[in-house]
Every structure is written in C-alpha cells, then in structure tokens.
C-alpha positions as MATLAB code, in Angstrom:
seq = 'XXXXXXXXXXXXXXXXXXXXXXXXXXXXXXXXXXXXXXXXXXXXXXXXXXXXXXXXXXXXXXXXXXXXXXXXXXXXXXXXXXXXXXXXXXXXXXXXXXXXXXXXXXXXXXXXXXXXXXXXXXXXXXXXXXXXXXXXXXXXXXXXXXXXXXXXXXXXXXXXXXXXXXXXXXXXXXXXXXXXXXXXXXXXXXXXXXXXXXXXXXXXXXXXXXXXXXXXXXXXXXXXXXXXX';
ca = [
     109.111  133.726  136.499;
     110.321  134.542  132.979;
     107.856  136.019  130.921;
     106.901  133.852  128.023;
     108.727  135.949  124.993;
     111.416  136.557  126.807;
     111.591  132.356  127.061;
     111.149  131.485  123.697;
     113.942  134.316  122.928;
     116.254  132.236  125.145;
     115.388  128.922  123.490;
     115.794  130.432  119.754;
     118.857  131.643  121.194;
     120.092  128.097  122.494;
     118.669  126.380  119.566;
     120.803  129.042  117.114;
     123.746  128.888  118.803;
     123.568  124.898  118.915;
     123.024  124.972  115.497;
     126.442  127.130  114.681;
     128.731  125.164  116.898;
     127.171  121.856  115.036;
     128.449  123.801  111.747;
     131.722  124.687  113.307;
     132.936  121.035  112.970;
     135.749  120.520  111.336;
     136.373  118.185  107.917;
     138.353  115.647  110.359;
     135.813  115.944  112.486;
     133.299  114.939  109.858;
     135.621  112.479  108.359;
     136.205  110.627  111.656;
     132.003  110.257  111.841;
     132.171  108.344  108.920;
     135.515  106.023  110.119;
     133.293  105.135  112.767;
     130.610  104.327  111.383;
     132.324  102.237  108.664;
     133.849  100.461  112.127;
     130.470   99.932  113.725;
     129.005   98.141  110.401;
     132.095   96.169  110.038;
     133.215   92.562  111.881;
     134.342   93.266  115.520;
     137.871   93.379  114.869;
     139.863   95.569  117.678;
     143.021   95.242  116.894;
     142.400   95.802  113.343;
     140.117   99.143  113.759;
     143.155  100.430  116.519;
     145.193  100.097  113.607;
     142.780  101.633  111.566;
     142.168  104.544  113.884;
     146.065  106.058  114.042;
     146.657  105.289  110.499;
     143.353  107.859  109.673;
     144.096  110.056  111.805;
     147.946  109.948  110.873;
     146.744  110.765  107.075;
     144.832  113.453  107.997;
     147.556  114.920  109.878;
     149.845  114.468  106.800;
     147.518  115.344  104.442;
     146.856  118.951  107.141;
     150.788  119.206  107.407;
     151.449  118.832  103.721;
     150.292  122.504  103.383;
     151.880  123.738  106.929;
     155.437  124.097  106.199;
     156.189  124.640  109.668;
     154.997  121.368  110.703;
     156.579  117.723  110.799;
     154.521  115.302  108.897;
     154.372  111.246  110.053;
     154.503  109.376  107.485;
     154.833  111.402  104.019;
     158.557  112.050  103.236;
     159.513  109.668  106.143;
     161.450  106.302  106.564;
     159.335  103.809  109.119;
     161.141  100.528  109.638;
     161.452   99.684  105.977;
     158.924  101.837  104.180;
     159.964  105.390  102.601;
     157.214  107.439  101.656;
     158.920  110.102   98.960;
     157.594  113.711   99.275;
     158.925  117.005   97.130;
     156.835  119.425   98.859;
     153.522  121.581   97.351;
     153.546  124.890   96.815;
     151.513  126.807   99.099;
     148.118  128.005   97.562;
     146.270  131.160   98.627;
     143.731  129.535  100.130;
     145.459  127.221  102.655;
     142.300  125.556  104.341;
     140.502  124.932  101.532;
     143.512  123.035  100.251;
     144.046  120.885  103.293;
     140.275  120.426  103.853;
     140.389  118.912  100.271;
     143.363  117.197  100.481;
     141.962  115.480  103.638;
     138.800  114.480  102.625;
     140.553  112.579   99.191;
     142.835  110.863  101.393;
     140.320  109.402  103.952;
     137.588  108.392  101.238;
     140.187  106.450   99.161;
     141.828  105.137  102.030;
     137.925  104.283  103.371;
     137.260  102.261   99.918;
     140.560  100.390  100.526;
     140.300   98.973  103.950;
     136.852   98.105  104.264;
     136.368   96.831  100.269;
     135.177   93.566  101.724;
     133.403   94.824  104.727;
     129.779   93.502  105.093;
     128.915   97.012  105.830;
     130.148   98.401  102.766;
     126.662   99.081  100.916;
     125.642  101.156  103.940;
     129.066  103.014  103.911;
     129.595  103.868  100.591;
     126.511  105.952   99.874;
     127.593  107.887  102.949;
     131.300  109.173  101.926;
     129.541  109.621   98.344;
     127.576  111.785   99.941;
     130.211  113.915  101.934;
     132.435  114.124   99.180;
     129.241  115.747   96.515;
     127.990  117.912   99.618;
     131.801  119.725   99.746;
     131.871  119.541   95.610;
     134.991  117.368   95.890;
     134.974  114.555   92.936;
     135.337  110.905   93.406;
     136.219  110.282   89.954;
     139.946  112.279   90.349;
     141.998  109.370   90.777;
     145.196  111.463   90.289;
     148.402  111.179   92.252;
     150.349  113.915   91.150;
     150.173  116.297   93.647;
     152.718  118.341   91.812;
     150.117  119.277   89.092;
     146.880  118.043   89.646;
     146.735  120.379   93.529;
     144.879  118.900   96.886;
     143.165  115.745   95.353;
     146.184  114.546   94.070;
     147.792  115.413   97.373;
     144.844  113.500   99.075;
     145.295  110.737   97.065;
     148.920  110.048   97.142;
     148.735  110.281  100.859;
     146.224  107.610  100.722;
     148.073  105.528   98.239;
     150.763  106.012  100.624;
     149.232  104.804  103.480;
     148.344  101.795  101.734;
     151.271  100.652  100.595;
     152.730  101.454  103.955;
     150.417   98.912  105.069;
     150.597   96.047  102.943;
     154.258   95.682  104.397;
     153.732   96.527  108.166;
     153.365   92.857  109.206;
     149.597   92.843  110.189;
     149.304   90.289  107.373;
     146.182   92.851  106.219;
     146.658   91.303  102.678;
     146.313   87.982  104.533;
     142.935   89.240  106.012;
     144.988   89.742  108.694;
     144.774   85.947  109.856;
     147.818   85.143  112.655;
     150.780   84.137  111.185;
     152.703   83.107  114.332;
     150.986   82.163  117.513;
     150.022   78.291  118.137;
     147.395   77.840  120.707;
     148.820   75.529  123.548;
     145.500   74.622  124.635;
     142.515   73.206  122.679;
     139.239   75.055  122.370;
     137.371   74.825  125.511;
     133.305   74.381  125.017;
     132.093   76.296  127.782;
     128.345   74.527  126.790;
     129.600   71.608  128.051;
     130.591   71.185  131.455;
     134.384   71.453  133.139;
     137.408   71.586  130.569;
     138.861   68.016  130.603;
     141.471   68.865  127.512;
     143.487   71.583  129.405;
     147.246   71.210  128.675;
     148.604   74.700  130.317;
     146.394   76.664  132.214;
     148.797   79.508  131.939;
     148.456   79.844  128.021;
     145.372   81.032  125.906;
     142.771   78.651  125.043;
     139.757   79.629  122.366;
     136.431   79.586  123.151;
     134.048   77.253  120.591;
     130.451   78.501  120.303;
     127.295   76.693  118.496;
     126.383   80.152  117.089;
     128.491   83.019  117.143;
     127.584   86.563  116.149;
     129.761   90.044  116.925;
     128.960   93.108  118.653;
     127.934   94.682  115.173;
     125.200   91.553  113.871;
     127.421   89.701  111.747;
     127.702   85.899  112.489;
     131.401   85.062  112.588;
     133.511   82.296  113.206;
     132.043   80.156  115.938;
     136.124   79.743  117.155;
     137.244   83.126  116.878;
     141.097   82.963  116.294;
     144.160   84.928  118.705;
     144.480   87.918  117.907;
];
C-alpha cells in the first residue's frame, strides 16, 4: 500500500506534468480550438466547414513555411487552376518561431472574421479570438499587408487576404452563400410525415426531404427543405 505522502507526491506529480504538456500546445494547435468552435456555433454545413478545414490549415502551413526557406508553401507564390498568389520572400528574423507563431495567428483570425461574418455564432466567437490574440500581445487593429515592411502581421495578413481571394473564385459560389448553382433535383421533395411517396419520378436520383420544423445539429432552425449539396 503506498504510504499517503508518497501518494499525494505522485498525484502533484501527474497533475504538474498534465499541466506542462497542456502548455506545450502549439499556436495551430490553439488556433484550430477556436476553428472548431466557430464550426460548432455555426449552421451545419459539411461541405462548407471541409472546405474550411484544409484552407486553415493550408494558411497556417503557408504562413509556418513563409519563414522555412527549405520548405514548399501551398498556396502563397503558387498558381492553382486560375489563381496566382504573388510572393517575394521575407527575410529571415532572429527569432524564427516567434515570427511564424505571429504570422499564423494574423492569418487565421482575419481569415476567421471573413468566413463566418454572417455566422449566427459570431457574438460567441469573436470575444474568443479577441481574446487569443490580447493573451499572445498580437494586435487586431494591424490591418497591414506588407509583409515586406510591416514583419509577421503583415505576413499573416496577406496570407489571409490571400486565401480569400483565392476563394471568392474557386467555384463554391461562397460569395453566393454558397447556394448550388448546377444540380436540378429530378425528384420532388418527399414528406416523410405523410405516408408513402406518390410523386417519385426516378428512384435512382436524389430527392429532398421537407420537414414542418427543421433545426441543425448546432440549434439553429434552418431551412425546412434543406437544398443538395
């Protein structure tokens, strides 16, 4: 049996070394909390917020590899279908993490106010990447892109200004609210309240489901025909 110091040594211990590895996280670990939780407050969109998901993590990455010369960025200094993203290179500063972990954190938050500007979960989100940004000392109000002169907020920023115009153009229509531009439903909406499904045309194509009351997997009453997606 383990004598009683010599068990509250072992759960200071535990409790220590819990608390260091919590510390330990890393700014696009931190950053990604906060994606995700500006997901779970917004509409249940999937394919949207899979979009979402590699373009943040594909800034970071830039925004990381912008101060690695070694290392291939995605979309910064690239051509992707029709979209070049211009890049002159930064000069290396002294303090190499420090610049990327800046540089990161600008690019996320701006690209965070852009995409979900009209999500209904934006007064619980905002507040929160305030509050990141003030607890590293990194300020919202440096709008700058010239990552030339102005260091890793400018850098940050560009990338996300990059990102954004990247896209506008991409065909997901996310200036459109991302509403389908293409597919037409062969089949009518079925009501599965009612009973059987007597308006069937092809019961190998798609057919929407119409709902009294329809609410999402995050609260928010939506459409009561949700749309292809």
């Amino acid at each position: 049996m383990l004598h009683r110091s010599t068990l509250l040594l072992f759960i200071f211990t535990l409790l220590f070394q819990t608390k260091s590895i919590a510390q330990e996280h890393s700014i696009a670990r931190e950053w990604n909390e906060e994606l995700l939780f500006a997901i779970s407050k917004d509409f249940a969109r999937p394919t949207v917020h899979a979009r979402n998901l590699f373009h943040f993590s594909a800034a970071m990455y830039d925004s990381w590899a912008a101060y690695s010369p070694s290392s291939e960025t995605w979309l910064l200094g690239k051509t992707h279908g029709a979209f070049t993203s211009t890049f002159e290179g930064v000069p290396i500063p002294e303090d190499v993490l420090a610049a990327q972990n800046e540089a990161i954190s600008h690019a996320v938050y701006r690209l965070l106010l852009h995409r979900f500007q009209s999500s209904p979960g934006l007064p619980q989100v905002l507040p929160r990447i305030n509050n990141v940004m003030a607890y590293h000392g990194f300020d919202i109000s440096n709008a700058s892109i010239d990552y030339l002169s102005d260091g890793p907020a400018a850098m940050g920023n560009y990338i996300a200004a990059q990102y954004i115009a990247f896209g506008l153009q991409d065909g997901s229509n996310e200036s459109g609210n991302y509403v389908n531009q293409y597919y037409v439903p062969a089949n009518p909406p079925i009501a599965p309240e009612n009973p059987g499904n007597p308006n069937m045309v092809d019961p190998n194509r798609w057919q929407q489901i119409s709902l009294t009351v329809s609410i999402d997997q995050s609260g928010n009453p939506v459409s009561s025909t949700p749309p292809f997606l």
